[in-house]
C-alpha positions as CSV (number, residue, x, y, z in Angstrom):
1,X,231.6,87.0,-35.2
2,X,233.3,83.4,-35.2
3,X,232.6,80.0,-33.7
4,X,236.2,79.1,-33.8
5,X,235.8,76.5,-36.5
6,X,236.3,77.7,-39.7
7,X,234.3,75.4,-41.7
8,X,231.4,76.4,-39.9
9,X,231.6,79.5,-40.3
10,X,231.5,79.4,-43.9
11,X,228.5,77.4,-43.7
12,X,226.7,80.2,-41.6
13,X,228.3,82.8,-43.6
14,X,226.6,80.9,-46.9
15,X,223.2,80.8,-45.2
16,X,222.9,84.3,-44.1
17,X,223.6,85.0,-47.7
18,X,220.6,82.9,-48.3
19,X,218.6,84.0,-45.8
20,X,219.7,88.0,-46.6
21,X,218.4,87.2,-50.2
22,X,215.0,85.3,-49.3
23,X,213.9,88.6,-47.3
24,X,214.7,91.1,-49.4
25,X,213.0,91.8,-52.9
26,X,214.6,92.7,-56.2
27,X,212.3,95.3,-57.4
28,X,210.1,97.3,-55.3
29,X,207.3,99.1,-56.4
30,X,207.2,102.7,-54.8
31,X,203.8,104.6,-55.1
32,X,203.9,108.2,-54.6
33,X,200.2,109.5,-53.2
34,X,198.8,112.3,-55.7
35,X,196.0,114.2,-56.6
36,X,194.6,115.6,-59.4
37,X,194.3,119.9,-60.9
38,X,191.1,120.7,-61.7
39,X,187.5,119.5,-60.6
40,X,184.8,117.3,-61.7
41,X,185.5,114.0,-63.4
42,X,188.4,113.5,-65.7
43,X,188.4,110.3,-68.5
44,X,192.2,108.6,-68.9
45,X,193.7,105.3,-70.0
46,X,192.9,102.5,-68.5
47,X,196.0,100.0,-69.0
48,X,193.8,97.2,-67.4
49,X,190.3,97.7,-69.6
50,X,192.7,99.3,-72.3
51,X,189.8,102.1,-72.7
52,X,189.0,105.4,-70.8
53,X,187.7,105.2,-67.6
54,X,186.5,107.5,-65.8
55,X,188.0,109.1,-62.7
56,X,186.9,111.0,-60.1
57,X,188.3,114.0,-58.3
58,X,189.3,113.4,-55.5
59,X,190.7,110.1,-56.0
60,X,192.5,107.8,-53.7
61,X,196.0,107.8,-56.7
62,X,199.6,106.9,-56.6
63,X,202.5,107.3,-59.2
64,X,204.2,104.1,-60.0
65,X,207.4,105.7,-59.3
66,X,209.2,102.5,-60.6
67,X,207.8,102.8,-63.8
68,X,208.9,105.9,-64.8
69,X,207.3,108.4,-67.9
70,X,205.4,107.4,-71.3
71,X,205.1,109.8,-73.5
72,X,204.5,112.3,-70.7
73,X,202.1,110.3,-68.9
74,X,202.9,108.9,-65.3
75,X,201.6,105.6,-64.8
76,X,198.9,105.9,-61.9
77,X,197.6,103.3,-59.8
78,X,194.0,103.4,-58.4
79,X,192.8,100.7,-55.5
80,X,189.6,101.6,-57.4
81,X,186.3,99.6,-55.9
82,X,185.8,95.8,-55.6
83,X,189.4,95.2,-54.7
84,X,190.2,95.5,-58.1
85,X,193.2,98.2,-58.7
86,X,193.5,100.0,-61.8
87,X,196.5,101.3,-63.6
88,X,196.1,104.8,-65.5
89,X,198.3,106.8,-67.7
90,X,197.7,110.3,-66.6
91,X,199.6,113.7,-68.3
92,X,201.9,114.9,-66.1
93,X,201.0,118.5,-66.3
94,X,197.9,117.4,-64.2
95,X,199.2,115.8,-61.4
96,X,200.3,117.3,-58.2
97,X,202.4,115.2,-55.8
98,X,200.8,115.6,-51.9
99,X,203.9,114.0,-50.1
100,X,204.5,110.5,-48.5
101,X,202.8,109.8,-44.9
């Protein structure tokens, strides 16, 4: 699309760059909802309180896609209670991916 005038174009062309980059973010974080094998509670890394915390099955959980493996262990993140969310490292073997909504 053109106004005819060149200069102004390349003044709107300039601020839809700015605009295109003021709407959009860098790095997303994509959480992937989960659940847990196995019943009753389980005890994992907290990142947060750096020591295990309990959590119970079932769990309202999500892979930090974005952040990828430690030593086997997906990083999880927990709304938790108090509107306080909680990162966990939880073994992979354990987890079982229930599918986006």
């Amino acid at each position: 699309m053109s106004t005819g005038d060149s200069e102004l174009d390349k003044k709107l062309d300039i601020l839809m760059e700015k605009l295109k980059k003021a709407t959009t973010k860098e790095e997303k974080t994509i959480l992937h909802p989960i659940n847990l094998k196995g019943k009753g509670p389980h005890f994992y890394w907290s990142i947060n309180d750096k020591m295990f915390l309990e959590v119970p099955v079932p769990s309202e959980l999500y892979v930090m896609a974005n952040k990828g493996l430690k030593d086997g262990k997906f990083y999880v993140f927990s709304p938790g209670s108090w509107n306080k969310g909680v990162v966990y490292l939880i073994p992979e073997e354990i987890v079982v991916f229930i599918g986006d909504n």
